[in-house]
N, C-alpha and C positions, 0 to 999 in steps of 0.2 A: 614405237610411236603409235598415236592415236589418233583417230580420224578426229575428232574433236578439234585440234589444233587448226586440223585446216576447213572450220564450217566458220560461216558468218556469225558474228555474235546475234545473240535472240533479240536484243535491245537494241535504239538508236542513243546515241548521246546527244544532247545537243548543248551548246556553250551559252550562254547567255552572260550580259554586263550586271542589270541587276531584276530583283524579282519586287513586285507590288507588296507592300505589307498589308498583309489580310486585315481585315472590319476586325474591332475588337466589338465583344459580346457586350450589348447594351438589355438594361431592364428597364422595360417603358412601367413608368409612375402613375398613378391613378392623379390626375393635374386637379382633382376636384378636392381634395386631402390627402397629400405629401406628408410620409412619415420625416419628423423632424427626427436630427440627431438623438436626443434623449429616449423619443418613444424606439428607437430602433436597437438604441443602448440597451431599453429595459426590454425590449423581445429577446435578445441576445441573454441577458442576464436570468431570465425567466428558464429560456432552452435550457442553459450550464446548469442553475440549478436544479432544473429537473432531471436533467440527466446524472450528475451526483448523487443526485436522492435516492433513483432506483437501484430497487436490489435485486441480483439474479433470478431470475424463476427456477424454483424445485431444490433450493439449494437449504442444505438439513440445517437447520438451526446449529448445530451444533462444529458446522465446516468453517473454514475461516470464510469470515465475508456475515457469515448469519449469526443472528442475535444473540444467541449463549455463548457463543465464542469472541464475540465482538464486548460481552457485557463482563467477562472473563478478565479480557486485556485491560478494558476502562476498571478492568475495579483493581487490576494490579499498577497499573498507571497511576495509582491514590496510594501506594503504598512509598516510604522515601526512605534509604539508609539515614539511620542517625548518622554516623559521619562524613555522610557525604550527601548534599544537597540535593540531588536528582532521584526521580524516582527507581526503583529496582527493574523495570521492564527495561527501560533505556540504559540503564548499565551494565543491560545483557546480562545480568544474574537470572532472567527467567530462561531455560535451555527448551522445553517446550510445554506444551501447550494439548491435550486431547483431549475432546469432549465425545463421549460415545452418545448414541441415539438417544439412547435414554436418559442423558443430561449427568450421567456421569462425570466427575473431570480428574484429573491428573494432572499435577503440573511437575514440572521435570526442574528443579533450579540447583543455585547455587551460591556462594556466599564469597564475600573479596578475597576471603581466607581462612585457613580450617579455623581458625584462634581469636574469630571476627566474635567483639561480645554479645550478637545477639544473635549466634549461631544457636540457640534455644529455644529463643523468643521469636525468632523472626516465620520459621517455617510455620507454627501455630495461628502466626498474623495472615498470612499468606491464606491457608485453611478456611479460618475464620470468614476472611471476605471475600472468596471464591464463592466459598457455602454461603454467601448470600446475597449470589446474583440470582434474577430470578430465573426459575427455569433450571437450577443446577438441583441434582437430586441429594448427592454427596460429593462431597472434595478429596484428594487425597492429595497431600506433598511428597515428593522424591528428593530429598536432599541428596546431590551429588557432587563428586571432586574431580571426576572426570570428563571431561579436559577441565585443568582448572582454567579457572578467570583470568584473564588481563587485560588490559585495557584498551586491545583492537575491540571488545568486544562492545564496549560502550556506542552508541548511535552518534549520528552528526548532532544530536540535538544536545544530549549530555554534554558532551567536545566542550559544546560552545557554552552552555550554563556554564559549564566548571574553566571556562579562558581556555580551553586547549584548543581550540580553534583560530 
C-alpha cells in the first residue's frame, strides 16, 4: 500500500446546477461604411483566389507544382485515344512523368493494349508535344507493359466522360 491512498486529494470539487454561457466573440463594424454582403463576398473571393494562384517559393520548374512540369501535363491533357474519347493522362496511360533541371523530360506511359493501332503513332505524338512545351530542352518516350493497363487506372473524371460513374 501507498501513502497516496491515504492523503487528501490536491483539488476541491464543487457541484453546481448550471454554468453562464460565455459572451460569444463580436466584431464591432465601422457604423460609418458597413461592408455589405456582396463587398464582403468579393474580399472572400479575392483572398481564394489569390491564394490559388500562388506558387511555392524555390520550387525547380521542373518539380510537380512548377511550370515545365505543370506545362508537360497540360500539353498531355490535349492528347485523346482515338477510340476512346478522353484524354491519355486521365486514362492513366501516362505512368510517369520526370523533368531533370535542365528541362530534360521522360515520360514513362503506356497503351490499352500491346495490339492497340496506334501503338506506333501514338508515343511519336506524345514526343512531339512534350518537345514543345516551353522550357523542355528534349523529350523522350518509355513505352511500357508493365504493369499493364486497366481500367482502375483511369481517373474519376474519365469514369464519368465514358458513364462509368
Amino acid at each position: 500500500m501507498t501513502q497516496a491512498s491515504s492523503e487528501q486529494p490536491k483539488f476541491a470539487v464543487e457541484e453546481v446546477d448550471s454554468v453562464p454561457t460565455p459572451p460569444r466573440a463580436r466584431v464591432e463594424l465601422d457604423e460609418t461604411s458597413p461592408e455589405t454582403p456582396a463587398e464582403k463576398l468579393e474580399r472572400k473571393r479575392d483572398y481564394l483566389e489569390g491564394f490559388l494562384a500562388e506558387k511555392p517559393e524555390g520550387l525547380s520548374p521542373g518539380a510537380p507544382g512548377g511550370d515545365i512540369y505543370e506545362g508537360v501535363i497540360a500539353a498531355l491533357k490535349e492528347i485523346f485515344d482515338p477510340e476512346i474519347p478522353v484524354n491519355i493522362y486521365e486514362l492513366g496511360l501516362i505512368y510517369g512523368v520526370d523533368v531533370t533541371d535542365e528541362g530534360s523530360v521522360t515520360v514513362a506511359m503506356t497503351l490499352t493494349t500491346p495490339h492497340c493501332p496506334v501503338a506506333e503513332s501514338m508515343p511519336g505524338e506524345v514526343e512531339l508535344r512534350v518537345s514543345a512545351v516551353p522550357g523542355v530542352r528534349d523529350a523522350e518516350v518509355n513505352l511500357v507493359w508493365d504493369p499493364p493497363w486497366d481500367m482502375a487506372k483511369m481517373s474519376d473524371e474519365a469514369k464519368l466522360e465514358l458513364g462509368m460513374l
